[in-house]
N, C-alpha and C positions, 0 to 999 in steps of 0.2 A: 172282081169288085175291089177297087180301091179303100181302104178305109181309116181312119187317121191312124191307126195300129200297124199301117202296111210298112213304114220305112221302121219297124224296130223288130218285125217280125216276119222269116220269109219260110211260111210253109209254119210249122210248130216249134221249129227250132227259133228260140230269140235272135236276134242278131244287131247287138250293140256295142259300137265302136265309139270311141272316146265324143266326136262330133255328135252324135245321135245322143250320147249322156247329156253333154250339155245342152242340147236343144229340147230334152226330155220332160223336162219343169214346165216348160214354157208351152210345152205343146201338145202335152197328154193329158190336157183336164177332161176330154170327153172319147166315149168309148161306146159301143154300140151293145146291144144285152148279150148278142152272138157272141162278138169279141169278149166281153166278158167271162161270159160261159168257158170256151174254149182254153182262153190265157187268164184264168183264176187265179194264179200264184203272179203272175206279174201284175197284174191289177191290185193284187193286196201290195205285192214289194211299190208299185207308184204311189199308193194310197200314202206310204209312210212318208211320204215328200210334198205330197199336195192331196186335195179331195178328187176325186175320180167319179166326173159324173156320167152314169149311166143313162144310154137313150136308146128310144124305143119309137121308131118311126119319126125322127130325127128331132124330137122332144126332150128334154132330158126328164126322168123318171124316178132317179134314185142318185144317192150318193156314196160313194164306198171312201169313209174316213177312219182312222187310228180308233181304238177305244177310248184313249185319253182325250183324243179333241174331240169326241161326241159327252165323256162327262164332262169336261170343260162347258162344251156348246150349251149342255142339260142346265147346267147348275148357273150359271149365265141368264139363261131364260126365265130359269125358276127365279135369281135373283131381281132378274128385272121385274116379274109381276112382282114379287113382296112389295118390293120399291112403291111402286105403281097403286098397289093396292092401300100403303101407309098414306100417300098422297091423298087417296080419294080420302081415306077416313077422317084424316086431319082439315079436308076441307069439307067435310060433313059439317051444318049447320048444327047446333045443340047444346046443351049443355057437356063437357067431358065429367069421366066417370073418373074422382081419383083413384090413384092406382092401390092404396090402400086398401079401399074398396073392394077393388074384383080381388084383390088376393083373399080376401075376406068371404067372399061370394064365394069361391074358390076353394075355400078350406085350408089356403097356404099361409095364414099369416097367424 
């Protein structure tokens, strides 16, 4: 079986040459779970260059990224609801509460 893993790897031994480097970025974003499984340590060493997506009956299923760019991703996300969520509130119909107030409510002030 051919797999897009096959020109970097022949048998279990890797096998890349300076062309296969440079064409590597470009053409190893998806990976089959088998391949995975099998080439773990190259899967994580391509993860650190791009995301490496995992497929499963030629779906993709999972992602294998950096820890950095998944807190990045995390914190990105979380930042856009806040965002999202100041928005609805400020366009809530009502009266606003001064902020004296809730600190007051609060016990902080």
């Amino acid at each position: 079986m051919v797999t897009a893993w096959s020109h970097v790897f022949n048998g279990s031994t890797p096998v890349v040459d300076a062309e296969t480097a440079v064409s590597y970025d470009h053409r190893m974003s998806d990976m089959t779970a088998t391949d995975a499984r099998e080439h773990f340590s190259e899967a994580l060493a391509a993860s650190s260059r791009e995301p490496v997506f995992i497929t499963r009956h030629g779906k993709r299923v999972a992602a294998l990224v950096t820890a950095e760019f998944y807190q990045r991703a995390v914190e990105a996300l979380e930042d856009a609801e806040d965002v999202a969520a100041a928005r609805a509130a400020l366009a809530e119909d009502g009266p606003s509460i001064p902020w004296e107030v809730v600190k007051a409510d609060l016990g902080l002030a």
